[in-house]
C-alpha positions as CSV (number, residue, x, y, z in Angstrom):
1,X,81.1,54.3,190.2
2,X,78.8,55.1,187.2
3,X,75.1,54.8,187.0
4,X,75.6,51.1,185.7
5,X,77.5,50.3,188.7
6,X,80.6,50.0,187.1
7,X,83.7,50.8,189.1
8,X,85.2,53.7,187.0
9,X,89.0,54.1,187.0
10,X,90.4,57.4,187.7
11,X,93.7,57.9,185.8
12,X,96.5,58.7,188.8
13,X,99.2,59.9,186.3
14,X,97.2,62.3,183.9
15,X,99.6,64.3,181.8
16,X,99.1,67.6,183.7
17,X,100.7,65.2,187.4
18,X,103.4,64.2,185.0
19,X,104.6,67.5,183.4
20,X,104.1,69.2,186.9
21,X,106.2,65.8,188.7
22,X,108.9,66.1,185.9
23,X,109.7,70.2,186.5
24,X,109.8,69.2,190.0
25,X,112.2,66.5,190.1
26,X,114.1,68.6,187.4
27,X,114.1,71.1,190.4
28,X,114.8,68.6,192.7
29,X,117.6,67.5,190.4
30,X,119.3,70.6,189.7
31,X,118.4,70.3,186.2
32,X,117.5,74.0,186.0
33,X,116.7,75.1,182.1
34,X,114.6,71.7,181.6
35,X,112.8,72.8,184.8
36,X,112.2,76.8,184.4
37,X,110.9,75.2,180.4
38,X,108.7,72.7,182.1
39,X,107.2,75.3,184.5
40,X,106.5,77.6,181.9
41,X,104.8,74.8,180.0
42,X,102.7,73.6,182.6
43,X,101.8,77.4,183.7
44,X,101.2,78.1,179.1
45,X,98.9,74.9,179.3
46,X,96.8,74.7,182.5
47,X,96.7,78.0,184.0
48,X,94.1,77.5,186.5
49,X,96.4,74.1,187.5
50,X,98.6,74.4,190.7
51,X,100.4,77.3,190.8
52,X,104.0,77.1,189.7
53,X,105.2,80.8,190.0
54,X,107.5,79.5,193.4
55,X,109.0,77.1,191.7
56,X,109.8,78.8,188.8
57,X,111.2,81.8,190.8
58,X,113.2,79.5,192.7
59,X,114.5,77.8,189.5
60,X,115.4,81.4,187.7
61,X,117.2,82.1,191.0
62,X,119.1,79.3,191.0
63,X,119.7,79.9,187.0
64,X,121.2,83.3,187.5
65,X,123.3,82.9,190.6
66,X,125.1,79.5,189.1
67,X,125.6,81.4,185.6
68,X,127.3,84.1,187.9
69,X,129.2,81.6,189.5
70,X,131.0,79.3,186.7
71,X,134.2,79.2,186.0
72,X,135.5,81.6,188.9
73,X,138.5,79.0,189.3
74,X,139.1,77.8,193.0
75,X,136.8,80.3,194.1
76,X,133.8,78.5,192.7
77,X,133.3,76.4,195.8
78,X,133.2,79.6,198.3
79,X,130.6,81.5,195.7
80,X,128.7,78.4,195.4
81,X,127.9,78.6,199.5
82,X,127.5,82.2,199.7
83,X,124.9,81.5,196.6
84,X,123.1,78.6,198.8
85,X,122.8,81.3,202.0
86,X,121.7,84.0,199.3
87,X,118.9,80.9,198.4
88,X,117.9,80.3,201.6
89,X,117.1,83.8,202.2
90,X,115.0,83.9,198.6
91,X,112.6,81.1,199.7
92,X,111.9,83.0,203.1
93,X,111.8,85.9,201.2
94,X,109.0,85.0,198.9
95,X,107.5,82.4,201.3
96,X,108.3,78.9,200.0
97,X,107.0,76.7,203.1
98,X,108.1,73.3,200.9
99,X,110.4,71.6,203.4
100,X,110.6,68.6,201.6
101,X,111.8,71.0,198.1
102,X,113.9,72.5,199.8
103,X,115.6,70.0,201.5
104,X,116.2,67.7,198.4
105,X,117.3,70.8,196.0
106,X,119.6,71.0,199.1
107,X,120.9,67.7,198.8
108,X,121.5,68.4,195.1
109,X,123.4,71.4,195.7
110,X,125.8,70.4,198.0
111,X,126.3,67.3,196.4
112,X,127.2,69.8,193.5
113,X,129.7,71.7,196.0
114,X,131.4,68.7,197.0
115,X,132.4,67.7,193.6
116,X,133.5,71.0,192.9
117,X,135.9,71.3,195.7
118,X,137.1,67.7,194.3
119,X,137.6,69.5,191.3
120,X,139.9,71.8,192.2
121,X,141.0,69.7,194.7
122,X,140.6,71.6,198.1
123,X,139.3,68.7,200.1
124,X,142.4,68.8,202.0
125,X,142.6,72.8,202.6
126,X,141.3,73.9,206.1
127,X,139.3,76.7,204.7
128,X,137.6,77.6,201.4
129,X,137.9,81.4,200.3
130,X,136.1,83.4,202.6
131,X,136.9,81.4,205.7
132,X,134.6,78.4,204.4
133,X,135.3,75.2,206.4
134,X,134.9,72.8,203.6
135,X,134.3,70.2,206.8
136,X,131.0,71.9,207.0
137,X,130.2,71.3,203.2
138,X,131.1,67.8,204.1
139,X,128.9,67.5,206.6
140,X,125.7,68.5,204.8
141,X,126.3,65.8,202.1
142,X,126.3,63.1,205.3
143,X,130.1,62.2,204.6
144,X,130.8,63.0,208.3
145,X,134.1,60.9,208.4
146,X,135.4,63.6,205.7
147,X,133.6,66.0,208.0
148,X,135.3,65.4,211.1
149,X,138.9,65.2,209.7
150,X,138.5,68.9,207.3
151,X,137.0,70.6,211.0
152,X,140.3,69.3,213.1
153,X,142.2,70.6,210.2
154,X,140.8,74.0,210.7
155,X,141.9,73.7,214.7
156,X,145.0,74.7,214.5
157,X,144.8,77.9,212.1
158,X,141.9,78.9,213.9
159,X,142.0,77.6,217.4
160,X,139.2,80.4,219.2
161,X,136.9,79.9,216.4
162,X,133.8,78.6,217.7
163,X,131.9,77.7,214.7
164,X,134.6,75.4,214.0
165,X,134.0,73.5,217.5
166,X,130.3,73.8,216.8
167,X,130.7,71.9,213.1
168,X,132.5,69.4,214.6
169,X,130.1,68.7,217.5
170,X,127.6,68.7,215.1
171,X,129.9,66.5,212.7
172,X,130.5,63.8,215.9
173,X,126.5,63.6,216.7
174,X,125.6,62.9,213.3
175,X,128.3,60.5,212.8
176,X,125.9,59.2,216.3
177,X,129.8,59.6,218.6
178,X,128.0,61.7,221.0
179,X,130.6,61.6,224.1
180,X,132.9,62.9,221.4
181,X,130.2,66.1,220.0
C-alpha cells in the first residue's frame, strides 16, 4: 500500500522471473544450448540475482557428454545411461540439492533414451551394450507394461542375475501388482 492508501500491485512475472523460469524449463526440457545462453544472460544481466552457476554447470555437463555421445550407432542407448550415472554423480559432486530439477531433467532424459532405443530398434533385445536391461529404461519412463515384458526377457540369458529380479519387482509394484513384486 502507498502513502495514499492505494493498494499497489507488485508485478509477479518481472523480466528477470521470466528469463531465470525460461533457462530453467529449457533445462528442464533438455533444450541445452538455449539454456546454457539463457543462464549466461541472466548471470551477464543481474549478477547479484539468484545464482545460476549450478544450473549452468549442469547444463554444460549435459552439453558435453551428449555431443560425446551422438551418433555412436546402437550403442547410443548404453552411452546415453552410463552418461545419466556419470550426471548423477556430477550433481552430488558439486552439491545440487534441487530434487524437483533433477527429477524432471530426469524425466526428459529417459524419455530421450527411450526413443533412441526405438530408433535403433532394441526394444525387443534383452540387454543393451554393456549388460543394460533396456526393461529398466522402461521402467523409469513409467511404461511398466514394456518394463515387465523386456526384464522376463532378460531371465533366461541371465537367470542368477539379481538386478534383473530386483527391476522386475520394482517394475510389478509400480505397475501397483504387488503379490507379483
Amino acid at each position: 500500500m502507498n502513502s495514499g492508501g492505494v493498494v499497489e500491485q507488485l508485478p509477479l512475472f518481472q523480466e528477470e522471473h521470466i528469463l531465470l523460469n525460461g533457462a530453467v524449463q529449457a533445462l528442464q526440457e533438455l533444450r541445452l544450448d538455449e539454456a546454457k545462453k539463457a543462464f549466461e544472460e541472466y548471470r551477464g544481466i543481474y549478477p547479484q540475482g539468484e545464482s545460476v552457476e549450478d544450473k549452468l554447470k549442469l547444463s554444460l555437463f549435459l552439453l558435453d557428454g551428449l555431443a560425446k555421445v551422438n551418433s555412436a550407432g546402437c550403442d547410443e542407448p548404453a552411452l546415453l545411461y552410463h552418461l545419466w550415472q556419470d550426471f548423477e554423480q556430477y550433481v552430488k559432486s558439486i552439491g545440487v540439492d534441487d530434487d524437483h530439477l533433477v527429477a524432471s531433467i530426469k524425466k526428459s532424459f529417459f524419455k530421450n533414451l527411450v526413443e533412441k532405443i526405438d530408433q535403433y530398434e532394441l526394444a525387443a533385445v534383452p540387454f543393451l551394450a554393456d549388460q543394460i536391461p533396456p526393461g529398466f529404461i522402461y521402467m523409469q519412463t513409467g511404461d511398466y507394461d514394456q518394463a515387465i515384458a523386456s526384464l522376463q526377457a532378460c531371465l533366461p540369458l541371465s537367470s542368477t542375475n539379481a538386478h534383473i529380479y530386483g527391476y522386475l519387482g520394482d517394475a510389478y509394484m509400480l505397475h501397483g501388482e504387488p503379490a507379483y513384486a
